[in-house]
SEZALO-307827 format. One line per field, with one value per atom (N, C-alpha, C): residue number from 1; residue in three letters; atom name; x negated, y negated, z negated. Coordinates in nm, 3 decimals. Each point is the difference from the previous one (the first is absolute). Layout:
BEGIN
num	c(NUM;...)
residuo	c(ALA;...)
atomo	c(CA;...)
X	c(X;...)
Y	c(Y;...)
Z	c(Z;...)
***
This chain:
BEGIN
num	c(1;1;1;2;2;2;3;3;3;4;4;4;5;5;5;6;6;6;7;7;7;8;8;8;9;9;9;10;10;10;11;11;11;12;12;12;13;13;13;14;14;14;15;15;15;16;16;16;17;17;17;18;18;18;19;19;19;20;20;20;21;21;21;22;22;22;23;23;23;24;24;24;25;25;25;26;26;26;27;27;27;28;28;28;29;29;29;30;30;30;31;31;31;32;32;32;33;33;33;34;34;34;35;35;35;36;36;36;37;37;37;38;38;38;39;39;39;40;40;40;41;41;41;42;42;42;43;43;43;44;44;44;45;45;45;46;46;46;47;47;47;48;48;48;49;49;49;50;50;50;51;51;51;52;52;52;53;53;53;54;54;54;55;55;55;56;56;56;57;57;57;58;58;58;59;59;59;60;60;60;61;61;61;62;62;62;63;63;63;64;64;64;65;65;65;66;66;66;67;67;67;68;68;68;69;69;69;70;70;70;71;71;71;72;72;72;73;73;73;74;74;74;75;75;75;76;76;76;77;77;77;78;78;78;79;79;79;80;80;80;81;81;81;82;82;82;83;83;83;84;84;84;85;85;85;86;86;86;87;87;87;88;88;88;89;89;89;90;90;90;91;91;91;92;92;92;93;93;93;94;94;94;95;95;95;96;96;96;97;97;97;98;98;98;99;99;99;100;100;100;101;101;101;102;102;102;103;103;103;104;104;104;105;105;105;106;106;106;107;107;107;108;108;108;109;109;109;110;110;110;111;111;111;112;112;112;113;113;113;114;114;114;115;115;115;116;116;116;117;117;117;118;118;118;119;119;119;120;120;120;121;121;121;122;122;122;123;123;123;124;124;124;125;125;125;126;126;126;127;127;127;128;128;128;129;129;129;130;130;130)
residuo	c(UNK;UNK;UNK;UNK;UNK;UNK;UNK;UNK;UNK;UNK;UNK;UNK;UNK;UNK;UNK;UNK;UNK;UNK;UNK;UNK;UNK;UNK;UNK;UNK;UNK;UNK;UNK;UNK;UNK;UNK;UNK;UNK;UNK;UNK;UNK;UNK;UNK;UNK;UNK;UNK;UNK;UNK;UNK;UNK;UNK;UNK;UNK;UNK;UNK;UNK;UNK;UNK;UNK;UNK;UNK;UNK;UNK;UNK;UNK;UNK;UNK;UNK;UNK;UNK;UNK;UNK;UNK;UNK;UNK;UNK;UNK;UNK;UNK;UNK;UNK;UNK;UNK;UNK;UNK;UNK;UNK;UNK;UNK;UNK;UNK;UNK;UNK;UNK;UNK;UNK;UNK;UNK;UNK;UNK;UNK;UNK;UNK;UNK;UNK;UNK;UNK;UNK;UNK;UNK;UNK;UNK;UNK;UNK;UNK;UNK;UNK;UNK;UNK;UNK;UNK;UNK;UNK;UNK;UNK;UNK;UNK;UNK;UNK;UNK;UNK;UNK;UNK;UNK;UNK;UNK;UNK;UNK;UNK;UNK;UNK;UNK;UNK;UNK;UNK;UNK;UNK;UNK;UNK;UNK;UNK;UNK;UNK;UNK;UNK;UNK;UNK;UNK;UNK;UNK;UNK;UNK;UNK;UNK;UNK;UNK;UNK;UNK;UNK;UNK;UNK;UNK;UNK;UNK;UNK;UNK;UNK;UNK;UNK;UNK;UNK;UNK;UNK;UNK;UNK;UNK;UNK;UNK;UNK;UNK;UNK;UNK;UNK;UNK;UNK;UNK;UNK;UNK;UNK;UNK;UNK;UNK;UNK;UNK;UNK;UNK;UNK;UNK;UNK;UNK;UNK;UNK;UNK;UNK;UNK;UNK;UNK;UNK;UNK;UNK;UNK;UNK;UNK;UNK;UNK;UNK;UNK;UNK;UNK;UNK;UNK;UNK;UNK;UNK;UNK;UNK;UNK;UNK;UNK;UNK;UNK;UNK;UNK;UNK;UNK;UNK;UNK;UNK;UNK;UNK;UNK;UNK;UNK;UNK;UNK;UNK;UNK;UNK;UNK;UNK;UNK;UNK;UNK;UNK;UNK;UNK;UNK;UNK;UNK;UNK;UNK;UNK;UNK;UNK;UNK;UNK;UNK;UNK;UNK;UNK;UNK;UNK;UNK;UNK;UNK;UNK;UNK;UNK;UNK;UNK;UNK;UNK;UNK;UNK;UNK;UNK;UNK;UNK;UNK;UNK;UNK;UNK;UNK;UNK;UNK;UNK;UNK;UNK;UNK;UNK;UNK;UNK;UNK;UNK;UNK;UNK;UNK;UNK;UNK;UNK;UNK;UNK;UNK;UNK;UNK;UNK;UNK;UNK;UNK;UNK;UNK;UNK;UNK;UNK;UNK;UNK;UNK;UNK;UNK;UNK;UNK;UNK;UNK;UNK;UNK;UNK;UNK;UNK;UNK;UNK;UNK;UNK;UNK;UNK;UNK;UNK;UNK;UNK;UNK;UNK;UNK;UNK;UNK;UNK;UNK;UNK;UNK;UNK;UNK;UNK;UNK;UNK;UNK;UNK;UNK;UNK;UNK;UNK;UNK;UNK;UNK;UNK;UNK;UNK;UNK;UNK;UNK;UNK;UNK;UNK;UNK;UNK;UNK;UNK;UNK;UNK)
atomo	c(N;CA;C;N;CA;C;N;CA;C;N;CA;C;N;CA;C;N;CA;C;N;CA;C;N;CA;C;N;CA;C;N;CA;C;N;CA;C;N;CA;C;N;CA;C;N;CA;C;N;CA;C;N;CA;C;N;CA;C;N;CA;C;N;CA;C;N;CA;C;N;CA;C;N;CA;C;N;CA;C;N;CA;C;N;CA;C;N;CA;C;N;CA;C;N;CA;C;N;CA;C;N;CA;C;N;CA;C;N;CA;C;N;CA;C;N;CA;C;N;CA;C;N;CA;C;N;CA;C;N;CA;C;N;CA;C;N;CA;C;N;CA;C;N;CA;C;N;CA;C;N;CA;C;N;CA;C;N;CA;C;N;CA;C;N;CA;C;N;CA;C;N;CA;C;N;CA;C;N;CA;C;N;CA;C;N;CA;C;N;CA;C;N;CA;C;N;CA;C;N;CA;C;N;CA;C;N;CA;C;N;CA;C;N;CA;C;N;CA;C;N;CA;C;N;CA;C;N;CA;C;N;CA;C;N;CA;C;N;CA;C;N;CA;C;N;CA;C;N;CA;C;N;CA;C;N;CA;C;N;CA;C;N;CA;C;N;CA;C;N;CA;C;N;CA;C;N;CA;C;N;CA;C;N;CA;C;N;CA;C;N;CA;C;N;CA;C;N;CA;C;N;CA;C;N;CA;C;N;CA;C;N;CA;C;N;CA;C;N;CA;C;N;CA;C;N;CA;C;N;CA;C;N;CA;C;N;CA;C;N;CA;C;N;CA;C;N;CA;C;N;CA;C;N;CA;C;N;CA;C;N;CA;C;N;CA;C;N;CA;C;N;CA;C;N;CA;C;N;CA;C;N;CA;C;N;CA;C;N;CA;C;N;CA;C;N;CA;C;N;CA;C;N;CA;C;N;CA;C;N;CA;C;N;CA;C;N;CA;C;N;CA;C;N;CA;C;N;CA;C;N;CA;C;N;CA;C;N;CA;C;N;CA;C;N;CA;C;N;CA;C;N;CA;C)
X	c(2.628;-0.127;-0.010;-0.134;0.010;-0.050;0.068;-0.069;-0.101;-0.010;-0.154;0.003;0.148;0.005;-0.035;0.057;0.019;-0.127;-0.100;-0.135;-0.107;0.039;-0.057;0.026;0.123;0.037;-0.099;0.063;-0.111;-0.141;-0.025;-0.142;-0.036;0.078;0.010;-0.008;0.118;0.019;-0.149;-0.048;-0.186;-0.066;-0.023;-0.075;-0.013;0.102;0.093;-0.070;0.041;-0.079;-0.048;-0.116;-0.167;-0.060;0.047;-0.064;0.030;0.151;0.032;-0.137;-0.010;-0.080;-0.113;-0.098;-0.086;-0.046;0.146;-0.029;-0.023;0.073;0.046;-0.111;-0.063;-0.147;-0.008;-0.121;-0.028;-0.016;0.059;-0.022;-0.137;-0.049;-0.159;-0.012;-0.147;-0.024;-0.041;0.015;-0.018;-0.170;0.010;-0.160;-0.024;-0.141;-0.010;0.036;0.032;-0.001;-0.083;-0.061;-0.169;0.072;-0.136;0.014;-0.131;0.023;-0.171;0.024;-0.115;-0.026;-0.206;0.019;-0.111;-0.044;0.085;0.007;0.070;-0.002;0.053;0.139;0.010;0.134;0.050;0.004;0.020;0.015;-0.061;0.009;0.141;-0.005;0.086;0.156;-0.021;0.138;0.038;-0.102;0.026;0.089;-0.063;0.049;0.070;0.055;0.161;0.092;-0.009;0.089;-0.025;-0.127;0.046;0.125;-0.028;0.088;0.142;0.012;0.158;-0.005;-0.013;0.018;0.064;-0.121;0.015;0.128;0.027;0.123;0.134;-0.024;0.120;-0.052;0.130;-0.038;-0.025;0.107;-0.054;-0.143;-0.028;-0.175;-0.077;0.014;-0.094;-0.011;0.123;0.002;-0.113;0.042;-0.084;-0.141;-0.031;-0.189;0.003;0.049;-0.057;-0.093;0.191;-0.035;-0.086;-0.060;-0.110;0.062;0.133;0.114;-0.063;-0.061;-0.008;-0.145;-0.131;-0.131;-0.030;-0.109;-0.044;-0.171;-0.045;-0.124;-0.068;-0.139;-0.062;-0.032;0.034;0.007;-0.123;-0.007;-0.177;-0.107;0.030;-0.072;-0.098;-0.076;-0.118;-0.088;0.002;-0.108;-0.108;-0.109;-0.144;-0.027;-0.093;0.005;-0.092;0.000;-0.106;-0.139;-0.074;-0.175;-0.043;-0.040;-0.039;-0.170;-0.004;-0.175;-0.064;-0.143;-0.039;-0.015;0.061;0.014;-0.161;-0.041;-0.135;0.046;-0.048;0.047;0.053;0.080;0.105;0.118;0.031;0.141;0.098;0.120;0.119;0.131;0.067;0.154;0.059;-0.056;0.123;-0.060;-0.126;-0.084;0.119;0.011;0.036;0.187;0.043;0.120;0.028;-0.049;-0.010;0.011;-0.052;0.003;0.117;0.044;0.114;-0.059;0.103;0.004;-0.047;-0.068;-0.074;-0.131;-0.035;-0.140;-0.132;-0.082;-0.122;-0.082;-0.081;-0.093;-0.142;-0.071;-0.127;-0.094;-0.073;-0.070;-0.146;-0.087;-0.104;-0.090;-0.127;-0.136;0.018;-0.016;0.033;0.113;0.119;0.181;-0.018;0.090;-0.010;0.163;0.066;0.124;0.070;0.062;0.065;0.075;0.013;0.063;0.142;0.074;0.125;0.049;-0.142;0.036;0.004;-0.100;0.010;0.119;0.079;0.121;0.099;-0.010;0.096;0.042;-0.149;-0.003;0.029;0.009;-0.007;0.200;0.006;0.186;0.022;-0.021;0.038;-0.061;-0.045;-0.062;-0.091;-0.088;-0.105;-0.122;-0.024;-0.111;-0.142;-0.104;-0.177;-0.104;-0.052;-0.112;-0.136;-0.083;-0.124;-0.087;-0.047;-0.089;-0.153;-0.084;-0.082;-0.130)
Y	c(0.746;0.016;0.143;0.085;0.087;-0.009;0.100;0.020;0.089;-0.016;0.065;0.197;0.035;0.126;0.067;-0.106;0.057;-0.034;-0.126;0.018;0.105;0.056;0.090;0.177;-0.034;0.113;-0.009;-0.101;-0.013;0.008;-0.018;0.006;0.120;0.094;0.128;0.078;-0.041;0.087;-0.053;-0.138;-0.029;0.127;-0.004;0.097;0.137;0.083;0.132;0.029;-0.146;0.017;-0.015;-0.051;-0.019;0.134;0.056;0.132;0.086;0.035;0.103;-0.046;-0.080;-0.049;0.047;-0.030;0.046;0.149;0.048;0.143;0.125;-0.104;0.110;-0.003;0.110;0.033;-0.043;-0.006;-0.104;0.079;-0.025;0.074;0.064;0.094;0.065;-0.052;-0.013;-0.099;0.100;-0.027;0.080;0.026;0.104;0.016;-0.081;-0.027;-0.133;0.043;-0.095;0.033;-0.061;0.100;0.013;-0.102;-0.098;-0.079;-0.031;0.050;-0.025;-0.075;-0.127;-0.107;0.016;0.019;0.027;-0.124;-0.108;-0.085;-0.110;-0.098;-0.128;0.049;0.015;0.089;0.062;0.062;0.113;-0.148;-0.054;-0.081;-0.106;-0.054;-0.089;0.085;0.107;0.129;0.008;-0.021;0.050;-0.161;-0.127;-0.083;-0.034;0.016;-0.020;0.073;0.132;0.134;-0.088;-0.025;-0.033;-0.127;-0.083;-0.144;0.039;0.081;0.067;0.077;0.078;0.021;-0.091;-0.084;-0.161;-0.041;-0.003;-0.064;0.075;0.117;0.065;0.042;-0.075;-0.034;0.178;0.101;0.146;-0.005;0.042;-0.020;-0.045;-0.119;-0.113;0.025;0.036;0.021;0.116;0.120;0.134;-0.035;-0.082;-0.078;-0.093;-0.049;-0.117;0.104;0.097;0.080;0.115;0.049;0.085;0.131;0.031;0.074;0.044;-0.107;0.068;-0.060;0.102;-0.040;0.024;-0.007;0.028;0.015;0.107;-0.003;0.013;0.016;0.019;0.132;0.061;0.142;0.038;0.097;0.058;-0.044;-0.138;-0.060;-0.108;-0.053;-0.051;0.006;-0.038;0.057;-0.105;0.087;-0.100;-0.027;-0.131;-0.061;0.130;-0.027;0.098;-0.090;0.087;-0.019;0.050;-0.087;0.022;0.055;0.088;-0.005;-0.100;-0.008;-0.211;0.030;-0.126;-0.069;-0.044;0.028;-0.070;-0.083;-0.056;-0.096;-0.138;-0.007;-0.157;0.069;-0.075;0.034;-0.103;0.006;-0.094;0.001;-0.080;0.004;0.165;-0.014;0.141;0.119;0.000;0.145;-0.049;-0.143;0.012;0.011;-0.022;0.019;0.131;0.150;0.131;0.025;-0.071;0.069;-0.031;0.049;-0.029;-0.075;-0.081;-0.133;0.053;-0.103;0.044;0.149;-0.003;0.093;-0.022;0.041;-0.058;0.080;-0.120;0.058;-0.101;0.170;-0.024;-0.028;-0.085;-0.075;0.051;0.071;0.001;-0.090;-0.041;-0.052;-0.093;0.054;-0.100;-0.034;0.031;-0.054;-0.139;-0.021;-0.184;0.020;-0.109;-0.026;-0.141;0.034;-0.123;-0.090;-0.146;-0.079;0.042;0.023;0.053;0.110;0.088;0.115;-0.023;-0.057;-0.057;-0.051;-0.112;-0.046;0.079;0.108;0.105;0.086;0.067;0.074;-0.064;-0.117;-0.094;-0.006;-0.001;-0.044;0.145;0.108;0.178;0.043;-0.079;0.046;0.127;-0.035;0.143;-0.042;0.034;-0.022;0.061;-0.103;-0.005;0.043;0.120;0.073;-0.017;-0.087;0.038;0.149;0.112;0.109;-0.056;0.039;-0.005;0.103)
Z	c(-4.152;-0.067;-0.054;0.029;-0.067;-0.173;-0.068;-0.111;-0.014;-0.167;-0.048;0.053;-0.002;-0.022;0.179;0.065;0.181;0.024;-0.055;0.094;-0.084;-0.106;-0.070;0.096;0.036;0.108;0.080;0.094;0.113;0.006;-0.086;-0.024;-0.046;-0.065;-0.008;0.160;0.031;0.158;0.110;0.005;0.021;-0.035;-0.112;-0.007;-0.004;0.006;0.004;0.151;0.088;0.160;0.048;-0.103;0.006;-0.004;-0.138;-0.051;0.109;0.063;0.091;0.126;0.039;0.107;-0.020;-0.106;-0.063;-0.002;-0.059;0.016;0.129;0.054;0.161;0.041;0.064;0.030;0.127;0.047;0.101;0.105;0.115;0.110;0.032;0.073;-0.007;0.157;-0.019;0.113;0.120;0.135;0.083;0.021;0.055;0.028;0.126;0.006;0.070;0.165;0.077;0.138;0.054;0.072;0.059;0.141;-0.016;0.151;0.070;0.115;0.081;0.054;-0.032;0.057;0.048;0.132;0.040;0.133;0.036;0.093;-0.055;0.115;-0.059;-0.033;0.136;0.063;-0.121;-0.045;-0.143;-0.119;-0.032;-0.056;0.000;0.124;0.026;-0.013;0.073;-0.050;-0.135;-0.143;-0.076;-0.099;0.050;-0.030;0.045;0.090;0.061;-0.091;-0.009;-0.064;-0.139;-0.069;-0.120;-0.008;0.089;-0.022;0.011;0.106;0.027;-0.164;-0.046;-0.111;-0.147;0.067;-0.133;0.015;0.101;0.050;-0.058;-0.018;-0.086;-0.124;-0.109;-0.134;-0.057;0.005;-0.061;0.036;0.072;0.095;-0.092;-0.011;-0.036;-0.163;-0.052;-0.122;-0.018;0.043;-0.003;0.035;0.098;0.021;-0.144;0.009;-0.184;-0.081;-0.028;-0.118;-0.019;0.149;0.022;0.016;0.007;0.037;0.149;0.106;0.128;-0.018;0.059;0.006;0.093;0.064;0.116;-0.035;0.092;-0.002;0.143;0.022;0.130;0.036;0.107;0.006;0.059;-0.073;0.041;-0.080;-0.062;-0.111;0.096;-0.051;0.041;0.148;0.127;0.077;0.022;-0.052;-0.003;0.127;0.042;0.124;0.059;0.186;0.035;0.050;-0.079;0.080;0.023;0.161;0.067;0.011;0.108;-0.011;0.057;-0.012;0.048;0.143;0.016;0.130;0.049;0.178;-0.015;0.140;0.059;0.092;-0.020;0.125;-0.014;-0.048;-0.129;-0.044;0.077;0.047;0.048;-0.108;0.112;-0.115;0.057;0.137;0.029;-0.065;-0.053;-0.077;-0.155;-0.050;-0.105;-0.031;0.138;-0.006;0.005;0.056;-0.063;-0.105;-0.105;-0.114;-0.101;-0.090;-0.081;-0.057;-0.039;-0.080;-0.153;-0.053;-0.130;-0.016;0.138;-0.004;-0.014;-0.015;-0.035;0.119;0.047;0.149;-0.032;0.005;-0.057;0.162;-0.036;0.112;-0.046;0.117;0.022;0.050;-0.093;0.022;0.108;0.079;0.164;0.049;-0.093;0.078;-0.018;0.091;0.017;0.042;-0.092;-0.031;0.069;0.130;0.043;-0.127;0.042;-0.108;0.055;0.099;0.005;-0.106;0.052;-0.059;-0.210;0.001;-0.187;-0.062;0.082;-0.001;-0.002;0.101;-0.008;-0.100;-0.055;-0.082;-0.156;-0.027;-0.084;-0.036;0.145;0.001;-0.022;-0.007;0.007;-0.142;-0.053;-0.157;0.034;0.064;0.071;-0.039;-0.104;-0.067;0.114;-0.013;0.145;-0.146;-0.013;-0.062;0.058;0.001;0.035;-0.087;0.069;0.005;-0.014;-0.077;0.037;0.048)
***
């Protein structure tokens, strides 16, 4: 059994290596590492690399603690729009365009239901002009 005097230690030496812990300054976090994700492709790359990461505990520790960040390189790219479309639009006019663009349709375009579906599954936003 211990006595009053040894868990008074111990509980001394607790906190002696609380405070040291406390004190030791915290590692400085890296500047972020730029990652372009401009495709699925890019995407699916970047979640693989992260999981392999997860998978090793230093790693994973440094992602928790914000030690390793990541950002998108180049920043932001706004969708492109298009000038209006006049005719029959199709899927293959809408499979040209990058995914998440906006295609402005003129007065008289007439929009296959393929092509609506398509553009619907590609997040390609249909603008009527007037």
């Amino acid at each position: 059994m211990i006595d009053r005097e040894q868990l008074r230690g111990l509980v001394r030496e607790v906190i002696r290596e609380a405070l040291a812990e406390a004190r030791r300054p915290a590692a400085p976090a890296s500047s972020p590492e730029a990652v372009r994700i401009a495709s699925d492709a890019d995407l699916d790359a970047f979640v693989r690399r992260l999981a392999a990461l997860m998978r090793d505990p230093a790693a994973a520790a440094r992602i928790e603690s914000g030690a390793l960040r990541f950002t998108l390189a180049g920043g932001a790219v706004a969708p492109a729009v298009s000038p209006a479309v006049d005719g029959v639009l199709t899927e293959r006019a809408i499979d040209a365009q990058p995914e998440g663009a906006t295609l402005r349709l003129g007065p008289g375009a007439v929009v296959t239901p393929l092509a609506r579906d398509r553009a619907r599954a590609r997040r390609i936003k249909l603008e009527r002009t007037r």
